[in-house]
N, C-alpha and C positions, 0 to 999 in steps of 0.2 A: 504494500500500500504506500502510496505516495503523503505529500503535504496535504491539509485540508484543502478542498476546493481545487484541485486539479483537473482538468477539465477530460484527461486520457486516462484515468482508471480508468473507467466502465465502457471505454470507449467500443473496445469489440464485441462487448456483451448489448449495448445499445444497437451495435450495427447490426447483430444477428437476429435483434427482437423488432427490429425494423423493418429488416427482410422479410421476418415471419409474420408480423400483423399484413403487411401488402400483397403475400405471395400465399399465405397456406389461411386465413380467416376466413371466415364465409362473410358476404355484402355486408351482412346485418350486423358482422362483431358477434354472433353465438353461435352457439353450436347447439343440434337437437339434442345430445345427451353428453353426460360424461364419458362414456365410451366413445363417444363416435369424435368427440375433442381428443382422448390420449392417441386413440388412431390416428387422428390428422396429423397431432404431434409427429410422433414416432412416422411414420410415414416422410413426412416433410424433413425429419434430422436427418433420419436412416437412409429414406432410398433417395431420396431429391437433396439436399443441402448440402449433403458429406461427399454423395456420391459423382452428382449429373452437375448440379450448379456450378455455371464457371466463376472461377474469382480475381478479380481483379491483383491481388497477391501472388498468384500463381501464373501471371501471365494471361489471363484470359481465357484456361483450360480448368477444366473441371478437374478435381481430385483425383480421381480413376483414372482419367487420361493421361495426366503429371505422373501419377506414378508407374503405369504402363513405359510411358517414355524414359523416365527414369531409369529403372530395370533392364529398358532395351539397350540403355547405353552405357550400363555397366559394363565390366570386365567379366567373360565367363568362369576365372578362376576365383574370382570374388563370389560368385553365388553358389 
């Protein structure tokens, strides 16, 4: 943790909660149940956010992709 009033603590935690209200909420802001919100969650961290979502961090490639390439451009005596 930083000094009070730092404006980049929370910085990456606000940009992930900002992706997700724009990208995995429904119009309304609710969801029909609690299960069907953990589902969305989970869904949107798991298979879309971790996985597919490009990031601007990573060069414009999505996580999976980065790390594909990655891999491919290892040493084969390193793996």
């Amino acid at each position: 943790m930083s000094a009070k009033g730092c404006c980049y603590d929370n910085a990456m935690a606000e940009s992930f909660f900002a992706s997700f209200k724009n990208e995995a909420l429904p119009e309304n802001g609710r969801f029909e149940s609690h299960r069907t919100a953990s589902r969305a969650v989970f869904d949107y961290i798991e298979c879309f956010y971790n996985r597919r979502r490009r990031h601007t961090s990573l060069g414009g490639l999505s996580p999976l992709t980065f790390l594909n390439r990655f891999f491919q451009n290892q040493q084969p005596s390193l793996n």
